[in-house]
DRENRO-575796 format. One record per residue (C-alpha): residue number from 0; x, y, z. Coordinates in steps of 0.5 Angstrom, whole numbers. Layout:
BEGIN
+-----+-------+-------+-------+
:   n :    px :    py :    pz :
+-----+-------+-------+-------+
: NUM :     X :     Y :     Z :
...
+-----+-------+-------+-------+
//
This chain:
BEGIN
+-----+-------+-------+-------+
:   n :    px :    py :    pz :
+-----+-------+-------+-------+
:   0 :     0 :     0 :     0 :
:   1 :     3 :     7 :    -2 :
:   2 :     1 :    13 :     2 :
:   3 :    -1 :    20 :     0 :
:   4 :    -1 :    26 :     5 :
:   5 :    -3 :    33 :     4 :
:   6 :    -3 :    37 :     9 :
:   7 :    -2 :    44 :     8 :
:   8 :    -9 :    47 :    11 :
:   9 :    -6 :    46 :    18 :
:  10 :   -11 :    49 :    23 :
:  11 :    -9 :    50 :    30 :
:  12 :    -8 :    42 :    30 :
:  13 :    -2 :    38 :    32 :
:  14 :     2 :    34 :    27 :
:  15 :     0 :    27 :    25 :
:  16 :     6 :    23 :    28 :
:  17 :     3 :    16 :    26 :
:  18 :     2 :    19 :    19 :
:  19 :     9 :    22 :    18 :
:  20 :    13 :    16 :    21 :
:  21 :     9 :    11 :    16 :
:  22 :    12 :     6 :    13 :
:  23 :     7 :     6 :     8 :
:  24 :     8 :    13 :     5 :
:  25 :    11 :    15 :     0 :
:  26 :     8 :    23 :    -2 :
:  27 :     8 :    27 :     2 :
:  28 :     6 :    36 :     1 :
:  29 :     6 :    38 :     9 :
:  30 :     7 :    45 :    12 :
:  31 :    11 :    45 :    18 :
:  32 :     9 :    51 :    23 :
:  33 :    14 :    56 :    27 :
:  34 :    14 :    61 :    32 :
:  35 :    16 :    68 :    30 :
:  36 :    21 :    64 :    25 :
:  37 :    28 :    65 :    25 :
:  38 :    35 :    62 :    25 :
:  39 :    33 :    59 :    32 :
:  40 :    26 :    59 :    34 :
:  41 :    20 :    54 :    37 :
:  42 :    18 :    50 :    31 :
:  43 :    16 :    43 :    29 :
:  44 :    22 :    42 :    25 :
:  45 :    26 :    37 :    30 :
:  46 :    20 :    33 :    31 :
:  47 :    18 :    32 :    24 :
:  48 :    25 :    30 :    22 :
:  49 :    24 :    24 :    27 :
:  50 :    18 :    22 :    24 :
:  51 :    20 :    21 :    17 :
:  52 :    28 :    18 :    19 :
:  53 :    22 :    13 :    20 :
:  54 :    18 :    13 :    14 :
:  55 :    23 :     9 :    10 :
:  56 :    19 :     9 :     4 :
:  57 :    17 :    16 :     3 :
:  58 :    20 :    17 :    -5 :
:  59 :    17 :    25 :    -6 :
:  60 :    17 :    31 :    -1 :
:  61 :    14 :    37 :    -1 :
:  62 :    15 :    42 :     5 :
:  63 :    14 :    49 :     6 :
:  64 :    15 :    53 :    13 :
:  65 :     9 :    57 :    15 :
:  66 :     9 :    62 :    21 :
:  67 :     5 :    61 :    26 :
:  68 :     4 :    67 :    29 :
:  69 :     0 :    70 :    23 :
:  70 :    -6 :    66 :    27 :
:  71 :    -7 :    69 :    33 :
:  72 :   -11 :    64 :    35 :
:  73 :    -8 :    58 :    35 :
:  74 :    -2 :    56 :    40 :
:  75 :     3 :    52 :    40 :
:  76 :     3 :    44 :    42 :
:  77 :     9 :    39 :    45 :
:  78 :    10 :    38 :    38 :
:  79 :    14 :    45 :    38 :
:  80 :    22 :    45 :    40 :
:  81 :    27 :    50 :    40 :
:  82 :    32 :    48 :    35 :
:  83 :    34 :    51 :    29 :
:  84 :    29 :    51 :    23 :
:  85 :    32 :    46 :    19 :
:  86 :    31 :    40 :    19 :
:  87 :    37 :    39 :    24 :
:  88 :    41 :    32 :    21 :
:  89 :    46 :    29 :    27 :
:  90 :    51 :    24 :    24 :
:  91 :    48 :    18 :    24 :
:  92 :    41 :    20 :    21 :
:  93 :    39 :    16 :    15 :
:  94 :    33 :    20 :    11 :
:  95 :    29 :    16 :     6 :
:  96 :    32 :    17 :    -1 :
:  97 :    28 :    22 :    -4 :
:  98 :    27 :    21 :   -11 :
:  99 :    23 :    28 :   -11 :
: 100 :    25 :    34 :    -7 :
: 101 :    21 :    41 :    -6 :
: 102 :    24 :    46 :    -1 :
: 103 :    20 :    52 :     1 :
: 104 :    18 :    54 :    -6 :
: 105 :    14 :    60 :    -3 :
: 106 :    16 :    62 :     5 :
: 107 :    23 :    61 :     4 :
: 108 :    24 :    60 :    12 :
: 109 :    28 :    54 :    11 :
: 110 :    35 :    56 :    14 :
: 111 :    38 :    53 :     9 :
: 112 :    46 :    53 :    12 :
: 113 :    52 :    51 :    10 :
: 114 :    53 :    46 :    16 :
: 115 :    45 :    44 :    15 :
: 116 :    46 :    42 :     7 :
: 117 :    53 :    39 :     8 :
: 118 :    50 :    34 :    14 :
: 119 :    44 :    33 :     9 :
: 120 :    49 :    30 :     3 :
: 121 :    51 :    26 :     8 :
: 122 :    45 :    23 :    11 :
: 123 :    41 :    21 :     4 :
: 124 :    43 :    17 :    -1 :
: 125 :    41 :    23 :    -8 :
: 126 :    42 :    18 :   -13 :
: 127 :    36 :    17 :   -14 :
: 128 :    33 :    25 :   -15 :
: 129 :    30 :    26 :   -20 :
: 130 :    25 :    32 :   -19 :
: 131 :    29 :    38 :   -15 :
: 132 :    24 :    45 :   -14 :
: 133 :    27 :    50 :   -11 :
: 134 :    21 :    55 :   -13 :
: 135 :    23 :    62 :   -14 :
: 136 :    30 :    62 :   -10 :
: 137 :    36 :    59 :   -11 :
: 138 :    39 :    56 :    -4 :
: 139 :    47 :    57 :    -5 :
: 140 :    49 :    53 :     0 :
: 141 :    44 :    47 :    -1 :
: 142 :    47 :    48 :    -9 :
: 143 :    55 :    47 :    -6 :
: 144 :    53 :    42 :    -2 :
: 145 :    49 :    37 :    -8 :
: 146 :    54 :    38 :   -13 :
: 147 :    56 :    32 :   -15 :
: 148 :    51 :    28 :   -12 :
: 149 :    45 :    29 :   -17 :
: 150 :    48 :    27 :   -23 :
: 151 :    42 :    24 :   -26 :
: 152 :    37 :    30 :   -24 :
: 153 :    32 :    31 :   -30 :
: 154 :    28 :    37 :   -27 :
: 155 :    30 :    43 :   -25 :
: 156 :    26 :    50 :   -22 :
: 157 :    29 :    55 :   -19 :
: 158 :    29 :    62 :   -20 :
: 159 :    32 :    70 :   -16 :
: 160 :    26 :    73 :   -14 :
: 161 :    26 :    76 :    -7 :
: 162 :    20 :    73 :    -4 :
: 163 :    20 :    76 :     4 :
: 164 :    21 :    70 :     8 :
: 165 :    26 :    70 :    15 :
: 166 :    31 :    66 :    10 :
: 167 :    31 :    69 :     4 :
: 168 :    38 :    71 :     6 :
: 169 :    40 :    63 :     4 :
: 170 :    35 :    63 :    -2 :
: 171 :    36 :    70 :    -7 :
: 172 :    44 :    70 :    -7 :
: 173 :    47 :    71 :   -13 :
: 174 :    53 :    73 :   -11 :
: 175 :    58 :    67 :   -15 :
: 176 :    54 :    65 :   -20 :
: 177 :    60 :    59 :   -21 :
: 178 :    56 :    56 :   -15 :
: 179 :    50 :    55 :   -20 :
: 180 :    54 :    53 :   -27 :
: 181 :    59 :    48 :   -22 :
: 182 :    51 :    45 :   -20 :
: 183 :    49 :    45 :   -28 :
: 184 :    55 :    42 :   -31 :
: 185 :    55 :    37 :   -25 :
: 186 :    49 :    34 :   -28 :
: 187 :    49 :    29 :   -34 :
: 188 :    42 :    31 :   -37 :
: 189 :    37 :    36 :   -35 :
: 190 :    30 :    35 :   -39 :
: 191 :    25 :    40 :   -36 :
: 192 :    27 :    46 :   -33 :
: 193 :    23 :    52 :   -29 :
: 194 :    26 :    59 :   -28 :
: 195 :    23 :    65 :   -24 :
: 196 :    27 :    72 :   -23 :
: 197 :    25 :    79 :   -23 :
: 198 :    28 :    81 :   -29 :
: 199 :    32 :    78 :   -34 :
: 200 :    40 :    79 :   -31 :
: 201 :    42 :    74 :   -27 :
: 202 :    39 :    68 :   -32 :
: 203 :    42 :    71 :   -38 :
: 204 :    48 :    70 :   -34 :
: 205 :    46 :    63 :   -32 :
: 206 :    43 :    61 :   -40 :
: 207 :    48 :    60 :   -43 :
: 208 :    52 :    55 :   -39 :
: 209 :    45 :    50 :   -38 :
: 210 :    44 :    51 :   -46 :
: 211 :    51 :    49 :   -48 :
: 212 :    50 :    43 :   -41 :
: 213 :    43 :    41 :   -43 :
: 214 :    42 :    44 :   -49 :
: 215 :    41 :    37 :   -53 :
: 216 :    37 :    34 :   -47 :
: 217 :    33 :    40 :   -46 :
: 218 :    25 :    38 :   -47 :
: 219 :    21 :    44 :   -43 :
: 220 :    23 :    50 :   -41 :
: 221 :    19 :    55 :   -38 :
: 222 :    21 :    62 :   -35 :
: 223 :    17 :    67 :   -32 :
: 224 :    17 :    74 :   -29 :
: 225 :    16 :    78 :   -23 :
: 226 :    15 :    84 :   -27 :
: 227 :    13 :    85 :   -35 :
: 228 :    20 :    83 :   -38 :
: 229 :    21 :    79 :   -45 :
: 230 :    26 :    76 :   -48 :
: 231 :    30 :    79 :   -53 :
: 232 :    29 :    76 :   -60 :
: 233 :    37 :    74 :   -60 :
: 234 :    35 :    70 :   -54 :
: 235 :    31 :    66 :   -59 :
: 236 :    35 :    65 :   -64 :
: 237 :    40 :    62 :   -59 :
: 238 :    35 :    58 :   -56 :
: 239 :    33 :    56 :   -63 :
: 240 :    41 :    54 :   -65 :
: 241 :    41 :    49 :   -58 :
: 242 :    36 :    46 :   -56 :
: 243 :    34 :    44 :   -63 :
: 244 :    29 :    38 :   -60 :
: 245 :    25 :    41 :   -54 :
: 246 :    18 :    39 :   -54 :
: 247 :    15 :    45 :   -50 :
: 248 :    16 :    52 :   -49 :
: 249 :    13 :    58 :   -44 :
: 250 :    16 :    65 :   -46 :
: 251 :    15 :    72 :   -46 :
: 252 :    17 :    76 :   -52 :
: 253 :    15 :    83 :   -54 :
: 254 :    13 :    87 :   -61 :
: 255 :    19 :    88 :   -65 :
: 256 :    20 :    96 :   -69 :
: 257 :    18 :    96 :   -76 :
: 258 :    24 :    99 :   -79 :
: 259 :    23 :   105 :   -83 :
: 260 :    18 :   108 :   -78 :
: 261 :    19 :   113 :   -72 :
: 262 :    14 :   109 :   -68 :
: 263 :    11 :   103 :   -70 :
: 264 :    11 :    95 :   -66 :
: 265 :     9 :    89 :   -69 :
: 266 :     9 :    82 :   -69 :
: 267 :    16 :    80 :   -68 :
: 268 :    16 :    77 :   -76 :
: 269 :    21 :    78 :   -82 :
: 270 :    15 :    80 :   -87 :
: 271 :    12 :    86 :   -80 :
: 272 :    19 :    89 :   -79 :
: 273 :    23 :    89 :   -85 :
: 274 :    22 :    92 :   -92 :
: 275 :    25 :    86 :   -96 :
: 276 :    25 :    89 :  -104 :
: 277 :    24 :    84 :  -110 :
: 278 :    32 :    82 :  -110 :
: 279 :    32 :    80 :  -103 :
: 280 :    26 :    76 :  -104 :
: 281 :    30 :    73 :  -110 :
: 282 :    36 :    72 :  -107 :
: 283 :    33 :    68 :  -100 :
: 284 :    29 :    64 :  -105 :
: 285 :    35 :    61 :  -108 :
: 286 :    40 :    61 :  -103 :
: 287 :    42 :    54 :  -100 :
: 288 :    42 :    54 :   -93 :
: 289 :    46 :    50 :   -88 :
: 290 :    46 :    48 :   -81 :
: 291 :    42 :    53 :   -78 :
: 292 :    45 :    58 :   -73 :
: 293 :    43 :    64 :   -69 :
: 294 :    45 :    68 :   -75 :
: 295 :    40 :    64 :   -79 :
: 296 :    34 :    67 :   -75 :
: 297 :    32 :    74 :   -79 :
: 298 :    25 :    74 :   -73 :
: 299 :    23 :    71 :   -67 :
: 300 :    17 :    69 :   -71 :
: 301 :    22 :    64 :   -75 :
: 302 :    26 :    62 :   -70 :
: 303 :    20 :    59 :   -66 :
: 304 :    18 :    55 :   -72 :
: 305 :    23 :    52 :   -74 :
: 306 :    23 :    47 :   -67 :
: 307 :    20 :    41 :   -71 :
: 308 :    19 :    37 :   -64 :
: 309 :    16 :    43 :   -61 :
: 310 :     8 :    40 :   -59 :
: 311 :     6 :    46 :   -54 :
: 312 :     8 :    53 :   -55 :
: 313 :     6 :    59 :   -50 :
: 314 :     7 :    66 :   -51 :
: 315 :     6 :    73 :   -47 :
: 316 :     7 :    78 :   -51 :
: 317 :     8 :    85 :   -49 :
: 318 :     4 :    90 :   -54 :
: 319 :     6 :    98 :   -54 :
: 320 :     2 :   103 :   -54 :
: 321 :     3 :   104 :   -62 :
: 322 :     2 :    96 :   -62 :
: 323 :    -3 :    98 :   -68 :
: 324 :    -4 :    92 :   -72 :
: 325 :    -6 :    89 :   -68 :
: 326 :   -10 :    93 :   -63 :
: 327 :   -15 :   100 :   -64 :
: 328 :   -16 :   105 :   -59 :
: 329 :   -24 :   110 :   -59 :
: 330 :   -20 :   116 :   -63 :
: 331 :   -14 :   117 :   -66 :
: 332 :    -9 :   120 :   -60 :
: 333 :    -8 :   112 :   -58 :
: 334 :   -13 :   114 :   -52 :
: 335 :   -18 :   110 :   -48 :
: 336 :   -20 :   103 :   -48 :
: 337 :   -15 :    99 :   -52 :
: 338 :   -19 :    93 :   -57 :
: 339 :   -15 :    87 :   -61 :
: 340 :   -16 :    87 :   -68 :
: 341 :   -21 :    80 :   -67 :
: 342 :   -20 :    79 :   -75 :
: 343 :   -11 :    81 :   -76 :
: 344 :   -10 :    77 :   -70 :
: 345 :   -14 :    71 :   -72 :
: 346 :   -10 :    70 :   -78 :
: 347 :    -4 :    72 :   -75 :
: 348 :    -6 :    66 :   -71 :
: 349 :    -7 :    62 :   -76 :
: 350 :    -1 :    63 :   -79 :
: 351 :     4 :    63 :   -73 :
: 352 :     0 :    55 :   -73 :
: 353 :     2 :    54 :   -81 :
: 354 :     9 :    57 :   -81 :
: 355 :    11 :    51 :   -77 :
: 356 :    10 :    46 :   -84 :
: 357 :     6 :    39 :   -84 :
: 358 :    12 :    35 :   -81 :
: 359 :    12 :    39 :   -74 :
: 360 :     9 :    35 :   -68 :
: 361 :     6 :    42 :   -66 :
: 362 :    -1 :    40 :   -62 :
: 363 :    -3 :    47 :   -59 :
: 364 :     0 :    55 :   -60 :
: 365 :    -4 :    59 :   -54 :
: 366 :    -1 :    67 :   -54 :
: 367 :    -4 :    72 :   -49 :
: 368 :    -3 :    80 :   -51 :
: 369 :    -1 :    84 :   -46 :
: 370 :    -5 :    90 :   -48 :
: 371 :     0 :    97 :   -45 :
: 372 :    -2 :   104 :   -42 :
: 373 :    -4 :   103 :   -36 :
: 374 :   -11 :    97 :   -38 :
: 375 :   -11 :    90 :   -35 :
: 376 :   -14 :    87 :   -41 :
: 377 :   -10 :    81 :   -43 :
: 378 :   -13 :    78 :   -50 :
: 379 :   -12 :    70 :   -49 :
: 380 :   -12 :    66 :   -57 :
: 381 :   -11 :    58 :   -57 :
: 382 :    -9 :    54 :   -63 :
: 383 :   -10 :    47 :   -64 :
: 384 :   -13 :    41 :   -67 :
: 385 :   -20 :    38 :   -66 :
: 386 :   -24 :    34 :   -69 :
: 387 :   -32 :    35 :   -71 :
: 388 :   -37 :    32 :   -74 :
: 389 :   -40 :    33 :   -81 :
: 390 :   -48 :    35 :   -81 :
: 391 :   -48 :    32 :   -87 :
: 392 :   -45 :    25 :   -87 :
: 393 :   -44 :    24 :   -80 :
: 394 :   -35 :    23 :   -82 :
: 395 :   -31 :    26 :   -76 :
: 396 :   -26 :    31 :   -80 :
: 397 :   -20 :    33 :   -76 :
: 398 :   -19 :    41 :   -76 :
: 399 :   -15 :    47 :   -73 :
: 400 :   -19 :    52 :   -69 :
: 401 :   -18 :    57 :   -66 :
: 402 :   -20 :    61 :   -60 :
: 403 :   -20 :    67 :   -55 :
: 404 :   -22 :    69 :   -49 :
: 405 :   -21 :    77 :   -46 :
: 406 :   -19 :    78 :   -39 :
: 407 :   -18 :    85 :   -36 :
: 408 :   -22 :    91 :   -34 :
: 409 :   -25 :    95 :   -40 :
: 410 :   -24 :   102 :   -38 :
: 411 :   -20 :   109 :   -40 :
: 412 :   -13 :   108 :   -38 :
: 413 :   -12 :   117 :   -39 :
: 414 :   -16 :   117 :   -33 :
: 415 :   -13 :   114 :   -29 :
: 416 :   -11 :   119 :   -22 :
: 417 :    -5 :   117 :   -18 :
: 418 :    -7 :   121 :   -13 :
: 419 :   -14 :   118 :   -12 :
+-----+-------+-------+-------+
//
């Protein structure tokens, strides 16, 4: 019998130490609570660590430190101990051998120290991790500590958003970015990767080490933004070049200028931002290209359709204010409510989905544009396959569809006041 215990709704009650020391878990999503946390503070820590030294089949662990004191009501039981708050390992500890790891994705209160990390890569046989997720943070010193140890990771999120957590010191250093490129090289083959950042500098600064590491491995990447940052169209075009078999992709981009105007941003396509004369058509007809490369690339548009094993891509655009071949505003000063183009975005849809060619693998395109200028709409299109029934001989026909739906306020933007 393989058991499954979530409890994160804890409530004023006391842990369930028969549950937790079970010989028959195997998954476990639980939060454990502390007093006010810091480095040292009244917790559960110390006795959930006794009671899963004993669950010696528990194969995937998921744990978050939650704040007691954030509920006034509840108080504190003979579970809670002074001890550090971490799972304080002692030699001789031997904790199960995890096969899935999520370390405080949210809180960041886990005081993951240099001594902690350390004795916990003593204590666990990692060989067996497939699935490591620290959520937004990056905990250096549980890096250092697993480096080596978990050559056989096929999963992989982490990220340098500052979240507000008592250990967030441990969680957001991005100090020595060697510490994360000697754990990326320390792996052989990462196949699905997470990120989450502020902005885009440290991960530009990580990229091209785990594209060059796991490049020809890679099968998902997702990376995702505490504000409205977008990649830069040479981001693609390296992704392109390197990770040629990647099956699903989750990014965000923006609109391109248009060359030859003052203020103007579209699609981020060769045919939308470049005026290419007949000669230049000619000539790109007839030239036999090689292996592509990141110079091979003239747009965004045409480095995402050239991954023949893409079956899922999923795009936040950030439009402009000028985005105007794909949205209108009520007059002509590019004020008020902004509109999508129901029509242009329809066919561009359609287009981004054929562009991909009859050989590709590609299953379902959904892109959200971001509108700009203060309005919160988000207009949501879906491309995929689906099958109908003919109502005039009853044969299911195979058919790409597309789809939208809005979200966001519909309101004017040029009446916001800042001061209300």
């Amino acid at each position: 019998m393989r058991l499954t215990y979530i409890n994160n709704d804890r409530g004023p009650h006391a842990m369930d130490r028969a549950i937790l020391s079970s010989s028959h878990l195997d998954n476990l999503d639980f939060t454990a609570l502390a007093k006010r946390p810091c480095a040292v503070c009244p917790s559960e820590m110390s006795e959930l660590k006794q009671c899963l030294l004993q669950a010696r089949n528990l194969k995937t662990l998921r744990l978050q430190v939650g704040d007691l004191s954030w509920h006034t009501s509840w108080h504190m039981n003979d579970g809670y101990k002074e001890s550090p708050l971490n799972l304080p390992f002692r030699d001789g500890d031997i904790f199960p051998a995890l096969e899935e790891l999520t370390l405080d994705p949210e809180h960041q209160n886990y005081f993951a120290t240099a001594e902690n990390c350390q004795m916990w890569s003593r204590c666990m046989d990692w060989g067996r991790l497939h699935t490591l997720d620290f959520g937004h943070g990056t905990p250096t010193a549980l890096l250092q500590a697993l480096t080596g140890r978990v050559s056989q990771l096929k999963t992989l999120n982490f990220g340098f958003w500052e979240r507000y957590g008592a250990a967030r010191a441990y969680w957001n250093s991005n100090r020595d970015m060697k510490v994360l490129e000697r754990f990326l090289n320390s792996i052989d083959a990462l196949r699905n990767v997470k990120t989450y950042c502020d902005d885009d500098d440290d991960m530009q600064m990580v990229r091209p080490t785990l594209l060059a590491k796991h490049g020809q491995s890679l099968r998902s990447l997702e990376a995702k933004y505490a504000r409205s940052v977008a990649w830069e169209p040479e981001h693609f075009y390296n992704l392109a070049e390197t990770a040629r078999g990647i099956k699903i992709l989750r990014l965000p981009m923006k609109v391109q200028r248009k060359e030859g105007t003052k203020g103007l941003s579209v699609w981020p396509d060769d045919r939308d931002t470049r005026k290419t004369s007949a000669v230049a058509r000619l000539k790109k007809l007839f030239t036999i290209s090689s292996l592509p490369s990141a110079a091979t690339y003239r747009s965004v548009h045409s480095a995402l359709t050239s991954f023949r094993h893409l079956e899922q891509l999923h795009l936040r655009m950030y439009l402009e204010v000028d985005s105007y071949q794909l949205i209108s505003y009520p007059n002509s000063w590019s004020t008020g409510s902004p509109q999508i183009k129901e029509k242009v975005a329809h066919k561009l849809m359609l287009r981004l989905w054929h562009d991909f060619g009859r050989k590709s693998a590609i299953q379902r395109i959904e892109v959200a544009f971001v509108a700009a200028g203060g309005s919160t709409k988000i207009w949501h299109y879906t491309v995929s396959r689906k099958w109908e029934k003919r109502r005039s001989d009853g044969i299911w026909k195979e058919k790409v569809v597309v789809e939208m739906w809005q979200e966001g306020k519909d309101y004017d933007p040029s009446t916001f006041d800042p001061f209300c």
